[in-house]
TORBA-919891 format. One record per residue (C-alpha): chain; x, y, z; residue in one letter; residue number from 1. Coordinates in steps of 0.05 Angstrom, whole numbers, padded with zeros to 5 digits. Each point is the difference from the previous one (the first is absolute). Example, Ala and Ser with C-alpha at 12.3 -4.5 7.8 and 13.67 -1.06 7.14 Angstrom:
% residues 2
R  ch      px      py      pz  aa    i
R   A   00246  -00090   00156   A    1
R   A   00027   00069  -00013   S    2
***
This chain:
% residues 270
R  ch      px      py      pz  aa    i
R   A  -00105  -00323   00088   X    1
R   A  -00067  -00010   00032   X    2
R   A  -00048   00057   00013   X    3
R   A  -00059  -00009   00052   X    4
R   A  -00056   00038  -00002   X    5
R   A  -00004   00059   00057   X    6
R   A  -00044   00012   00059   X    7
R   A  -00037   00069   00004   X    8
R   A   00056   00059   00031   X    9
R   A  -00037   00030   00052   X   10
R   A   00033   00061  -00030   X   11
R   A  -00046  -00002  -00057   X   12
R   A  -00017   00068  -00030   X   13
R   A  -00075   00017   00035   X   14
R   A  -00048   00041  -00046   X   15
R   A  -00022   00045   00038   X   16
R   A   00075   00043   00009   X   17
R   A   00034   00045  -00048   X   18
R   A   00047  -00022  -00053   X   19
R   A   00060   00012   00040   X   20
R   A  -00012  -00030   00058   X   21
R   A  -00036  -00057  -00051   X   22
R   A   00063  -00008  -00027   X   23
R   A   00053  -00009   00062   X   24
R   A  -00054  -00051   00021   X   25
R   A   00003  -00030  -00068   X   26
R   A   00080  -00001   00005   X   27
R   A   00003  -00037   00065   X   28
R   A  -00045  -00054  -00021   X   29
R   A   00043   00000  -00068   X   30
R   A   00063  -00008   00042   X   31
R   A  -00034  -00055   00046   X   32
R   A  -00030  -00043  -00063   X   33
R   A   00074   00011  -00036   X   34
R   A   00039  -00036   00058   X   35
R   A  -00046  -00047   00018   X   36
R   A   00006  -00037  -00072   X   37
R   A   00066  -00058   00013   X   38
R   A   00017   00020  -00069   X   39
R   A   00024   00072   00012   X   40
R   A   00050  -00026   00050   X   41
R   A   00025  -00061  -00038   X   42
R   A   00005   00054  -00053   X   43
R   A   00039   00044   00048   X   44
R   A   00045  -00051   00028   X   45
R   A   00018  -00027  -00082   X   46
R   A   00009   00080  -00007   X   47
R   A   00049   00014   00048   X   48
R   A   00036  -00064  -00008   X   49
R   A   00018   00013  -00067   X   50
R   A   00019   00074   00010   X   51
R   A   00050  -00014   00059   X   52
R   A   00025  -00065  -00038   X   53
R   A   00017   00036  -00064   X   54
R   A   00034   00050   00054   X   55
R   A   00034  -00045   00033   X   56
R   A   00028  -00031  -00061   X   57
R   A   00025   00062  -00033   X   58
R   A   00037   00021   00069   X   59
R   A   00034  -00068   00001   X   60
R   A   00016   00009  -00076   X   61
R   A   00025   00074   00013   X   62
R   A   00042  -00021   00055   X   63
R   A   00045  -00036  -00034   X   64
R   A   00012   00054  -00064   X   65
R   A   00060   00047   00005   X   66
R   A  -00032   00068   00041   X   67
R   A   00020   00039  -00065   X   68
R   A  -00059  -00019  -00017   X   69
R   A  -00057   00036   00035   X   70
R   A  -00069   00016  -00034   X   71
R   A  -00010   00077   00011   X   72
R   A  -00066  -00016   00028   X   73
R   A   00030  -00040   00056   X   74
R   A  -00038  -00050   00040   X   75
R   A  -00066   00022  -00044   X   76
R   A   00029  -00033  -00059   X   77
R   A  -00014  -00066   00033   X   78
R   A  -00065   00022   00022   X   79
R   A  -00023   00023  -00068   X   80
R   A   00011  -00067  -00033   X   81
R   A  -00026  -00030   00053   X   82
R   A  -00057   00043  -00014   X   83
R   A  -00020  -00033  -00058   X   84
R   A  -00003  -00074   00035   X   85
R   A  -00048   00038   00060   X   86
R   A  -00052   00037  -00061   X   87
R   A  -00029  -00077  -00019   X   88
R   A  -00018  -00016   00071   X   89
R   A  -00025   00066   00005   X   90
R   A  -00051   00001  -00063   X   91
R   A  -00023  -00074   00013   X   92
R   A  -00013   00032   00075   X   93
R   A  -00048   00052  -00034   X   94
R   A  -00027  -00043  -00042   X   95
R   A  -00018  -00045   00048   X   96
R   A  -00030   00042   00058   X   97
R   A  -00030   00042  -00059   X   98
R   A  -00043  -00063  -00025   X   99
R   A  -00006  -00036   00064   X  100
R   A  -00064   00013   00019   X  101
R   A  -00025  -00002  -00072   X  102
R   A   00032  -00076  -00004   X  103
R   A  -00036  -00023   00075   X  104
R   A  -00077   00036  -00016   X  105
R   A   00028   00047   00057   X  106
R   A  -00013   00063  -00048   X  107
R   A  -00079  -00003   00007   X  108
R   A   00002   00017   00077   X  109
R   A   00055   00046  -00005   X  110
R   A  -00046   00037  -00043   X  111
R   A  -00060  -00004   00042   X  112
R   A   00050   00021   00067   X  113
R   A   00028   00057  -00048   X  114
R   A  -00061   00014  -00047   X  115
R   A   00042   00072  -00016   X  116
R   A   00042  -00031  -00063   X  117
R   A   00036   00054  -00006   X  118
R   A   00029  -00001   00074   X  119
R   A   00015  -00071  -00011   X  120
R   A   00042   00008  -00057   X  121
R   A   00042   00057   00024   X  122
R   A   00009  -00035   00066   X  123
R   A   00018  -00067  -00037   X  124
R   A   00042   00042  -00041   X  125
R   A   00037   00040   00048   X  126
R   A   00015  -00062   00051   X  127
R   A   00016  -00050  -00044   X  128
R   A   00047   00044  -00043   X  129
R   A   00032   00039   00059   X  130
R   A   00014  -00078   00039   X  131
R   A   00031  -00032  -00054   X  132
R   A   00047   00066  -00031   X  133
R   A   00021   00014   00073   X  134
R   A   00012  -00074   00011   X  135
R   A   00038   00000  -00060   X  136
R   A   00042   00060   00019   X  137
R   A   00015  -00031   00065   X  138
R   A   00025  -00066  -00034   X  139
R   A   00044   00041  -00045   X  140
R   A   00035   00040   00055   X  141
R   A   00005  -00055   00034   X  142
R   A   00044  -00032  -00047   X  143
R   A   00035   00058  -00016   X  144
R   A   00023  -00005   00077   X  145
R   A   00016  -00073  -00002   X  146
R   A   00047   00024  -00059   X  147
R   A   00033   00053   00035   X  148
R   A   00007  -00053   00065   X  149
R   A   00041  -00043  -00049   X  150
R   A   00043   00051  -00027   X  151
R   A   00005   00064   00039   X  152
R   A   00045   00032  -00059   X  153
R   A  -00067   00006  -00038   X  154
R   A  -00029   00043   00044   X  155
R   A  -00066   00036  -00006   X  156
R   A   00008   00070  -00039   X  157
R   A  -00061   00046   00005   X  158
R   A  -00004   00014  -00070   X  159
R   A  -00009  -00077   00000   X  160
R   A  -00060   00006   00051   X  161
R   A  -00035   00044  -00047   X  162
R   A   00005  -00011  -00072   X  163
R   A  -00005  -00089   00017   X  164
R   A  -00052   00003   00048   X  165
R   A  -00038   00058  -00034   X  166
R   A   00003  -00037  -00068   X  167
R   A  -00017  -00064   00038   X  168
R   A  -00053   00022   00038   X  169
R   A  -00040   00027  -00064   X  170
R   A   00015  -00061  -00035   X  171
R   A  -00038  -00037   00058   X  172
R   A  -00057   00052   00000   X  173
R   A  -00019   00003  -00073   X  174
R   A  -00005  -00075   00000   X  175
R   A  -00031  -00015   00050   X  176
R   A  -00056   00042  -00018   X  177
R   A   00001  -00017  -00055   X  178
R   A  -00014  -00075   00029   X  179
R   A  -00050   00018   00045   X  180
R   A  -00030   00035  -00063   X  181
R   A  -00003  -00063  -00040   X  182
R   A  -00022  -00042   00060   X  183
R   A  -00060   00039   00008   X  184
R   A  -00011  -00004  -00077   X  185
R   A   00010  -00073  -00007   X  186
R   A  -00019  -00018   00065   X  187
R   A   00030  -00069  -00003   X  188
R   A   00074  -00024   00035   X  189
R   A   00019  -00038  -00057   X  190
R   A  -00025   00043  -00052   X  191
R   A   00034   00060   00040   X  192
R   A   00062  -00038   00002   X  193
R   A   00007  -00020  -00070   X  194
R   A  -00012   00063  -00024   X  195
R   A   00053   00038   00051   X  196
R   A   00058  -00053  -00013   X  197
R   A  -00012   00014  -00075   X  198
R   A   00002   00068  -00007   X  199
R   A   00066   00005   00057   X  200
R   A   00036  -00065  -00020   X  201
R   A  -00020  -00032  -00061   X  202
R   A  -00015   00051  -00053   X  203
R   A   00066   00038   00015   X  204
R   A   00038  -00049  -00006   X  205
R   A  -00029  -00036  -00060   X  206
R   A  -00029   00056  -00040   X  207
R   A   00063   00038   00011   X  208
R   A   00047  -00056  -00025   X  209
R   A  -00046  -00021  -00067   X  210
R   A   00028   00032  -00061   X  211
R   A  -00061   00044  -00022   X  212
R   A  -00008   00075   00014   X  213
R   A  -00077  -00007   00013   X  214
R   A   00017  -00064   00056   X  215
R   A   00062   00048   00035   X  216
R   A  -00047   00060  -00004   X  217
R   A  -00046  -00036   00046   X  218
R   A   00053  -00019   00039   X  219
R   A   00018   00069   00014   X  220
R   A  -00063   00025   00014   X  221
R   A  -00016  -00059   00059   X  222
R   A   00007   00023   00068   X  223
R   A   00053  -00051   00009   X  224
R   A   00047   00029  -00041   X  225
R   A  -00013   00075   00040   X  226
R   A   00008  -00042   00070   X  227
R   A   00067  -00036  -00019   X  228
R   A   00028   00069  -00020   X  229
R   A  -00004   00036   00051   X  230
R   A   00007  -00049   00050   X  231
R   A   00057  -00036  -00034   X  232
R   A   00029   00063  -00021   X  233
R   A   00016  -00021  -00074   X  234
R   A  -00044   00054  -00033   X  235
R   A   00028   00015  -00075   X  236
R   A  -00024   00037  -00057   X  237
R   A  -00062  -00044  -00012   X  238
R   A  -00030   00007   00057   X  239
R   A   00022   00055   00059   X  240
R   A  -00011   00012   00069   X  241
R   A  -00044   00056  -00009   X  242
R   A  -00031  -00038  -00059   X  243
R   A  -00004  -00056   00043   X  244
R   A  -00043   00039   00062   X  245
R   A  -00047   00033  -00054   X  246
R   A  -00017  -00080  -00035   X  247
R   A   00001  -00022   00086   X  248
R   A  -00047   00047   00017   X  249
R   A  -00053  -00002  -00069   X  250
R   A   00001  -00075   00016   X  251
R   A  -00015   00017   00078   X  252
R   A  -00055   00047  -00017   X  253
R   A  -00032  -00039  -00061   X  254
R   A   00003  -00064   00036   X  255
R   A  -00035   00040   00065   X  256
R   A  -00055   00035  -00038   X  257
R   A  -00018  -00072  -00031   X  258
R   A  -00003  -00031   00066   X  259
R   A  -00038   00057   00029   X  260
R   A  -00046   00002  -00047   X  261
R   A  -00019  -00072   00003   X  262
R   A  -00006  -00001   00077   X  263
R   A  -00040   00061   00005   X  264
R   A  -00047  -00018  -00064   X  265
R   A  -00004  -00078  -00001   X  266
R   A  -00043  -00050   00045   X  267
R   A   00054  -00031   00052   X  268
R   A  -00019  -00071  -00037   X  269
R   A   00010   00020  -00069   X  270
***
């Protein structure tokens, strides 16, 4: 996906105001440089494509099963696995408008628009991760409906509403802080990507499967592991749900304080 580098936001944060107001000023330029990179939509397109595809497809699977069968979750069921498809747009979306500016030489008069680092990162922070979660929640529901479209019998039970999309939603949070995190630490898309799509796809599933304690304990303790649990809902002995939000949110916060520390204590070309 190509990146190009972005024109000064007229909304940049001036010096001479208080944090707050600093900040909202900060946010709007944040939200103007995020949608003005072609990447974040192709991203969001790919995104929503696959959620309401994988939808779609379960609905037309469902419909032709025997009604005895109905998920107690309803609708949601399709819309959690469906989930799981939507998270991979989602991180290489953080990633991406994380590092963006970092990959174009775009960082250096961010920095000098926004000299306050510390505004800067928490409105980076706070757009990009509250975008691409919400996005992501939309996506989901969104499929959930196309399911319930398909077959009515489903329907959408409000104990369904809550414990999916609640277990969804702080799937999508934790991680995508916790790419925004490691985008600000790496400060490079491809490094950024590498390292996401390992620890989500790639050392679950291949630490987890190698027969060696030390290789499945890693496994366990990757983020991806946490994510497909409760998202997936196939938590088990190993690993929890409520196991699986405490290793989420240590690999949030870790990879955040990293990040942070990095933007707020290294020169924007190191």
């Amino acid at each position: 996906m190509s990146a190009r580098a972005v024109t000064p936001s007229t909304d940049a944060a001036p010096t001479n105001v208080g944090v707050p107001q600093a900040f909202l000023h900060t946010c709007r330029a944040e939200w103007s440089r995020l949608w003005s990179v072609r990447s974040t939509w192709w991203f969001a397109l790919a995104t929503a494509a696959a959620g309401l595809g994988i939808g779609l497809l379960l609905g037309l699977d469902a419909a032709g099963k025997p009604e005895t069968n109905l998920p107690a979750e309803g609708a949601f069921a399709g819309g959690r696995f469906a989930g799981m498809f939507v998270l991979f747009g989602l991180l290489a979306m953080a990633v991406v408008t994380t590092t963006g500016d970092h990959a174009t030489g775009g960082i250096v008069p961010t920095l000098q628009w926004t000299p306050r680092r510390g505004v800067l990162l928490a409105a980076r922070t706070t757009v990009i991760t509250a975008t691409v979660a919400l996005y992501g929640m939309l996506v989901v529901t969104a499929a959930s409906l196309l399911v319930r479209v398909i077959v009515p019998t489903f329907g959408l039970p409000a104990d369904g509403t809550f414990a999916v999309l609640g277990d969804v939603a702080y799937g999508y949070l934790t991680c995508v802080l916790m790419s925004v995190g490691l985008g600000l630490l790496l400060r490079s898309t491809p490094g950024g990507l590498v390292t996401v799509i390992a620890l989500v796809i790639v050392i679950p599933l291949i630490f987890g499967n190698l027969p060696f304690e030390p290789a499945q304990r890693i496994a366990e303790y990757a983020p991806g592991t946490s994510v497909i649990t409760l998202i997936v809902n196939e938590g088990n002995e190993v690993v929890s749900d409520d196991r699986a939000r405490l290793i989420l949110a240590v690999w949030a916060l870790g990879s955040m304080l990293l990040g942070s520390a990095r933007l707020l204590r290294s020169d924007a070309g190191q």
